[in-house]
C-alpha positions as CSV (number, residue, x, y, z in Angstrom):
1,X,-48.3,-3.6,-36.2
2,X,-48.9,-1.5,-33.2
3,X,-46.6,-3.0,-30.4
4,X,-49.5,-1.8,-27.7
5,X,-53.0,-1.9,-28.6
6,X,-55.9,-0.3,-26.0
7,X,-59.1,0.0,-26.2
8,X,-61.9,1.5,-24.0
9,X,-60.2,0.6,-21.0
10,X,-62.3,1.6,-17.9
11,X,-62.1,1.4,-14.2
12,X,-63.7,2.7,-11.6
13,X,-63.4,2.2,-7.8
14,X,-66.1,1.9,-5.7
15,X,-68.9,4.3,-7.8
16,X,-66.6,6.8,-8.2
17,X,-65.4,6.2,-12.7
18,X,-62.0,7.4,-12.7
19,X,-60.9,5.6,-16.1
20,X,-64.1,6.8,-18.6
21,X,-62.8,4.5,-21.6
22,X,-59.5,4.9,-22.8
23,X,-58.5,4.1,-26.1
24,X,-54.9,4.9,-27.7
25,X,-51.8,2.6,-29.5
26,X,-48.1,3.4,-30.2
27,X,-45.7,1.6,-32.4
28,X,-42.1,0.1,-31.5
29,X,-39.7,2.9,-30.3
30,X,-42.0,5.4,-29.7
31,X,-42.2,7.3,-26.3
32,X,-45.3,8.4,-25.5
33,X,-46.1,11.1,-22.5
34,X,-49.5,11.1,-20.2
35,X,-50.1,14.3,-18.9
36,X,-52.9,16.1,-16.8
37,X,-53.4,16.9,-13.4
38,X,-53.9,15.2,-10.3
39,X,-56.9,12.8,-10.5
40,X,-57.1,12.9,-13.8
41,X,-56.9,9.0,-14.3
42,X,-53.5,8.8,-15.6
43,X,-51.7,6.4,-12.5
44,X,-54.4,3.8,-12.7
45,X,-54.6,3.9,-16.1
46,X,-50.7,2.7,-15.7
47,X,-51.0,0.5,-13.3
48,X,-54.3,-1.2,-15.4
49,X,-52.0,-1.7,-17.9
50,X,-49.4,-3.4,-15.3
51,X,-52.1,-5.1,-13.9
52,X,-51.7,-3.9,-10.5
53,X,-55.4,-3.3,-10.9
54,X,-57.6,-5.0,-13.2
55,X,-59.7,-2.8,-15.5
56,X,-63.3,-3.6,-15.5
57,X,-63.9,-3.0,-19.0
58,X,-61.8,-3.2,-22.2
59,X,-59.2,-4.9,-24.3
60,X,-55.1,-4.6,-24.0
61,X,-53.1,-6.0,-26.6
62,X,-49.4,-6.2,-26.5
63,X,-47.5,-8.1,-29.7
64,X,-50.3,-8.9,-31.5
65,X,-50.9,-11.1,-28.2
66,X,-54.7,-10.4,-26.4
67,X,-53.3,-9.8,-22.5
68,X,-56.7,-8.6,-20.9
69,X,-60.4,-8.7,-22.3
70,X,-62.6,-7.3,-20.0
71,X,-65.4,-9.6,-21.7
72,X,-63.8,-12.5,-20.0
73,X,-62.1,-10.9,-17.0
74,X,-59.0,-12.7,-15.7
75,X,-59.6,-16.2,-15.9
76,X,-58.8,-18.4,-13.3
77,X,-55.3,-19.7,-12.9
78,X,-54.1,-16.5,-15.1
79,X,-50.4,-15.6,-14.7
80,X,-50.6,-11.6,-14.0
81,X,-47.1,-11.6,-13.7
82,X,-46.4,-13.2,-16.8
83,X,-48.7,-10.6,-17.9
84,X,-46.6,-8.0,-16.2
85,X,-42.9,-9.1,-17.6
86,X,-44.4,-6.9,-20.7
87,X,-44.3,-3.6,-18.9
88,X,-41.2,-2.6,-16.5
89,X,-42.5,-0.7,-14.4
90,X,-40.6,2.6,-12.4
91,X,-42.2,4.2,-9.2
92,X,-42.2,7.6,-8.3
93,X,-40.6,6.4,-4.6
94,X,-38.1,3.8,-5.9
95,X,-39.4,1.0,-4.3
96,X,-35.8,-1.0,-3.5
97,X,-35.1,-3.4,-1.3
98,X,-33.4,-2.3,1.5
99,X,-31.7,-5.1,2.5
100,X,-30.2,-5.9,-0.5
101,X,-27.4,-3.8,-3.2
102,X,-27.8,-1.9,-5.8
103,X,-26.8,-5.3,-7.7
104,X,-28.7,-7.3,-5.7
105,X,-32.2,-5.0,-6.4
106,X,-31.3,-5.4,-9.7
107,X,-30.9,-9.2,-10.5
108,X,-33.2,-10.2,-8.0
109,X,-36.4,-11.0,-10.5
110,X,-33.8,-11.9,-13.5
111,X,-32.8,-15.3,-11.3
112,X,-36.3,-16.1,-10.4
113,X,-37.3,-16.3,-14.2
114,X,-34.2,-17.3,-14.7
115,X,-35.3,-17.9,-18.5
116,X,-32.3,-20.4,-19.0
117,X,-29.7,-17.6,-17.9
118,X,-27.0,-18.9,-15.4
119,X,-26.4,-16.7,-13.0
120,X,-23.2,-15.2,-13.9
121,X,-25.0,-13.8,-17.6
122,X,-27.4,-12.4,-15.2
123,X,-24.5,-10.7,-12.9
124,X,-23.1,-9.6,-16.0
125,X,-26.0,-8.6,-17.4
126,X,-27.2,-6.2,-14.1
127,X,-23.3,-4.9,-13.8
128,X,-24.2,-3.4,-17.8
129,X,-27.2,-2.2,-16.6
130,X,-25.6,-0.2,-13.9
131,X,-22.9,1.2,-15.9
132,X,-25.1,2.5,-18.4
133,X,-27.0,4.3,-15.4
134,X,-23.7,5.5,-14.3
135,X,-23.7,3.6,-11.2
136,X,-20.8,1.7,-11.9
137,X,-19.1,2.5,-9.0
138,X,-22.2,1.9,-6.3
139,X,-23.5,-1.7,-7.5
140,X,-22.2,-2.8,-3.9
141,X,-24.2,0.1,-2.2
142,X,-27.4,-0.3,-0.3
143,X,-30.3,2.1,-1.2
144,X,-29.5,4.1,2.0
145,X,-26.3,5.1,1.2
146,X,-27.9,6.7,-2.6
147,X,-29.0,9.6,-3.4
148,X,-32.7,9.9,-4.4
149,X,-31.3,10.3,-8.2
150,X,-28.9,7.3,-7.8
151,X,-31.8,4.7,-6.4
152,X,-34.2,6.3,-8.7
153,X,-31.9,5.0,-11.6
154,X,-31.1,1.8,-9.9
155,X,-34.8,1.7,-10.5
156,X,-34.5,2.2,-14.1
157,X,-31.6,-0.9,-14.2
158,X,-34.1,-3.4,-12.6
159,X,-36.8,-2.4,-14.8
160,X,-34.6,-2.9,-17.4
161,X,-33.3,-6.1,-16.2
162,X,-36.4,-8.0,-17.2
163,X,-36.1,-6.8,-21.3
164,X,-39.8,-5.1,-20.9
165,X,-41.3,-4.5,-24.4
166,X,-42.9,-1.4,-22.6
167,X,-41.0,0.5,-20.3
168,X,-43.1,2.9,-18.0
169,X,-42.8,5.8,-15.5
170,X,-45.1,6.8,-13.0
171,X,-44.2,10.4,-12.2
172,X,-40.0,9.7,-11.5
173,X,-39.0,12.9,-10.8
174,X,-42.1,13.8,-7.9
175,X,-39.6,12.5,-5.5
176,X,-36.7,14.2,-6.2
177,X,-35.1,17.7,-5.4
178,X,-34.9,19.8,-8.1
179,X,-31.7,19.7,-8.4
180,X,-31.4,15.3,-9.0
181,X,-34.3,15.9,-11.3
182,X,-32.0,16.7,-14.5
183,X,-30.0,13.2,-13.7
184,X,-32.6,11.1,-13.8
185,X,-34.3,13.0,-17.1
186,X,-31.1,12.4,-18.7
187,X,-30.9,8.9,-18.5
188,X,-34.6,8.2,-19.7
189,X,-33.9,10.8,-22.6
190,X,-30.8,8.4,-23.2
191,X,-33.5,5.8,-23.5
192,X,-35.8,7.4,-25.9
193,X,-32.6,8.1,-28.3
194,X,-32.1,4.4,-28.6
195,X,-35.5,3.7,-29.3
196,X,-36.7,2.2,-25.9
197,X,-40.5,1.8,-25.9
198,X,-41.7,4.1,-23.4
199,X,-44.7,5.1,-21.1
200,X,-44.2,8.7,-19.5
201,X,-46.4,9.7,-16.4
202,X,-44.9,13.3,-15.9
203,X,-45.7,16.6,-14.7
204,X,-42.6,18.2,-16.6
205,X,-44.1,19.1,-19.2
206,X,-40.5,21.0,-21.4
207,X,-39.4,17.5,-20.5
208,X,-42.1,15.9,-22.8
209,X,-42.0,18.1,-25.1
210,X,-38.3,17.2,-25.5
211,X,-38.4,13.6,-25.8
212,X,-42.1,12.5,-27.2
213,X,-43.4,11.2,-29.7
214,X,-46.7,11.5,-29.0
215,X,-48.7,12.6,-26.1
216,X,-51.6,12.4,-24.0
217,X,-53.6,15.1,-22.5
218,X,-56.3,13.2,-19.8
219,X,-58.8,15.1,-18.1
220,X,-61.4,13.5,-16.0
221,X,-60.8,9.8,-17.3
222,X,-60.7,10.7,-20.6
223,X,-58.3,11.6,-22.9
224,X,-59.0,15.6,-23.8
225,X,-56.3,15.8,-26.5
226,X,-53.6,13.7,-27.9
227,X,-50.8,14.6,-30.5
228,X,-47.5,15.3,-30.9
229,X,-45.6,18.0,-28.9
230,X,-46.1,20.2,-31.4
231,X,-50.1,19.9,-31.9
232,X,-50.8,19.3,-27.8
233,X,-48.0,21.5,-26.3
234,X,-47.6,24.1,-28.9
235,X,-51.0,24.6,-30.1
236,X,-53.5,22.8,-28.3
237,X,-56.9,23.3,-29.5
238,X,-59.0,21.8,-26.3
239,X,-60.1,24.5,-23.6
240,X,-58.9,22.5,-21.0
241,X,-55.5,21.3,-22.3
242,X,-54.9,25.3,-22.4
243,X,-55.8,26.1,-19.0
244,X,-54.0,22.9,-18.0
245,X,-50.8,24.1,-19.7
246,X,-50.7,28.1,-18.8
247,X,-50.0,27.2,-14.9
248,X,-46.4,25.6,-16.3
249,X,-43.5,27.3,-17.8
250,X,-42.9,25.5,-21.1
């Protein structure tokens, strides 16, 4: 059974369509990369399926579990973020607290579920977290005293934190110099190794090609082309997906 399910999603905002009817599904494990140029559709359509917007038409299934059916809408009373705890979700500007630790960012949702966790399994659990980012010794930093790599993979911890059965990106590496880019690619390629379910927003496209599964191609809210590395970044048989790919070094 297909861990994510989507079907004909579409949004649009105001009468502009930018999501035409998106259809796609990937298993347990898999990583799968979105790519296309700018206004292509391929934020909202990661944030419809975060529900930071609500797509107007469409089904998304997670589990085996019906989340959204745009038949219905969202019903009254409807927990979106119960809805959300299925997707961990990583900004392209970080989004920390400011106020608070490296730590702190990162346990901060984990004690309001709580989930019958006490609060030092949670510590415990954020300290792992951080370690495994490599940030072992800045859990008692504040985001101002990171680098744009480091809070960018604090990021990645608090995501984490939750146990997501999708983990996605939205573009993290747009805000980075070049040279913390490789950091932050190296954990999520950590990720993919170990069979982390994962979403890829991402204009590095040798990156992709490195660590997917399968990918996406969108071009004006649709999806032009989608395959794996090989088939859409080697050999791409849609005009567009060509034209798309020639302006990057593979």
């Amino acid at each position: 059974m297909a861990i994510l399910e989507v079907n004909n999603i579409k949004k649009k905002f105001d009468n502009t369509e930018i999501l035409k009817g998106i259809s796609f599904s990937m298993e347990k494990g898999q990583t799968l990369s979105i790519l296309g140029s700018s206004g292509s559709g391929k934020t909202t359509l990661l944030r419809c399926l975060n529900f930071l917007e609500t797509p107007d038409e469409g089904t998304i299934t997670v589990n085996g579990n019906l989340l959204y059916d745009g038949k219905e809408g969202l019903k009254r009373g409807e927990d979106l973020r119960e809805k959300r705890l299925h997707f961990g979700m990583v900004f392209q500007q970080f989004n920390l607290f400011p106020q608070y630790t490296a730590l702190e960012n990162v346990i901060l949702a984990p004690k309001l579920e709580a989930n019958g966790k006490s609060t030092e399994e949670i510590i415990e659990n954020g300290k792992m977290l951080l370690e495994k980012m490599g940030l072992a010794d800045r859990m008692n930093n504040y985001p101002h005293q990171l680098s744009g790599g480091q809070q960018q993979r604090v990021a990645i911890a608090r995501a984490l934190a939750l146990h997501p059965d999708i983990l996605c990106f939205d573009e993290p590496t747009s805000a980075l110099d070049p040279e913390l880019t490789g950091e932050v690619l190296k954990v999520i390629k950590e990720l993919a190794s170990q069979h982390t379910t994962m979403i890829i927003v991402t204009h590095e496209i040798g990156f992709a090609k490195d660590v997917s599964d399968e990918i996406i191609f969108m071009d004006g809210g649709v999806i032009a082309e989608q395959g794996t590395p090989a088939q859409v970044i080697d050999n791409p048989t849609n005009e567009r997906t060509r034209q798309f790919l020639s302006n990057y070094n593979k």
